[in-house]
C-alpha positions, 0 to 999 in steps of 0.5 A: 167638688166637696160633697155638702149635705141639706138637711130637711128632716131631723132623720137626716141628722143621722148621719151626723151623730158622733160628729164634731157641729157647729150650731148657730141659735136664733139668739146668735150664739154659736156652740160647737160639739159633738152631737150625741143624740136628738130626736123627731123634733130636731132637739139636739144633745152636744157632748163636749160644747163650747160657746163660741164668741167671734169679735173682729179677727178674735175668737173666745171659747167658753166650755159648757160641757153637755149641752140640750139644745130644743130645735125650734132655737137652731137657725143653722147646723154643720158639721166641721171639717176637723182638717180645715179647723186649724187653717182659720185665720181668726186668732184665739184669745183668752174669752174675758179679752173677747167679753171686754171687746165685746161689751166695748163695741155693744157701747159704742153702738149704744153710744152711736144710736143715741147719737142718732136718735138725739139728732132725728129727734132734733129734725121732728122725727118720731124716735122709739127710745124703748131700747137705749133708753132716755136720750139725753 
């Protein structure tokens, strides 16, 4: 069975200083990299950071570098297994492929909802429009 560990303090992060994490932020990114140093208040230093983005089976890397990160934005954090890395099944493409698969998919969503929105407008239902705009 694989040991795993929960963290409930910031004083169980130091176990994991010098490791190789994966952090995922309340705004959705994931960063992974090596956590240096933190603090009382879970804030986070990543040496070495990428910014991951995951579209379908496809994954983009944009480096950046040294990396603080304030705890209260950390939704999840953990430690990957370097061996189990290269077993993934996603494939790595360039990160400006994954943009534009990105922003493709962001509008066709955009599309879908105000497809949506248009049509429960149409039956008398009450639409907030405040996030795609005008509907027609």
């Amino acid at each position: 069975m694989d040991s795993f560990q929960i963290f409930t303090t910031s004083t169980s992060l130091v176990d994991s200083v010098d490791k190789k994490l994966l952090v995922v932020l309340r705004d959705g990114r994931k960063l992974i990299g090596i956590l240096r140093s933190f603090d009382q208040f879970a804030n986070l230093v990543l040496q070495d950071t990428i910014e991951r983005i995951y579209v379908a089976d496809t994954y983009g890397d944009i480096p950046r570098g040294i990396f603080i990160i304030r705890g209260e934005n950390v939704v999840l954090l953990g430690e990957i297994d370097e061996e189990k890395e290269d077993e993934s099944p996603l494939r790595q493409v360039p990160v400006e492929d994954v943009l534009q698969i990105q922003r493709e998919e962001m509008e066709a969503k955009v599309k879908r909802e105000k497809t949506k929105h248009r049509m429960l407008s149409d039956q008398g239902f009450s639409v907030d429009v405040a996030e795609f705009g005008e509907l027609y």
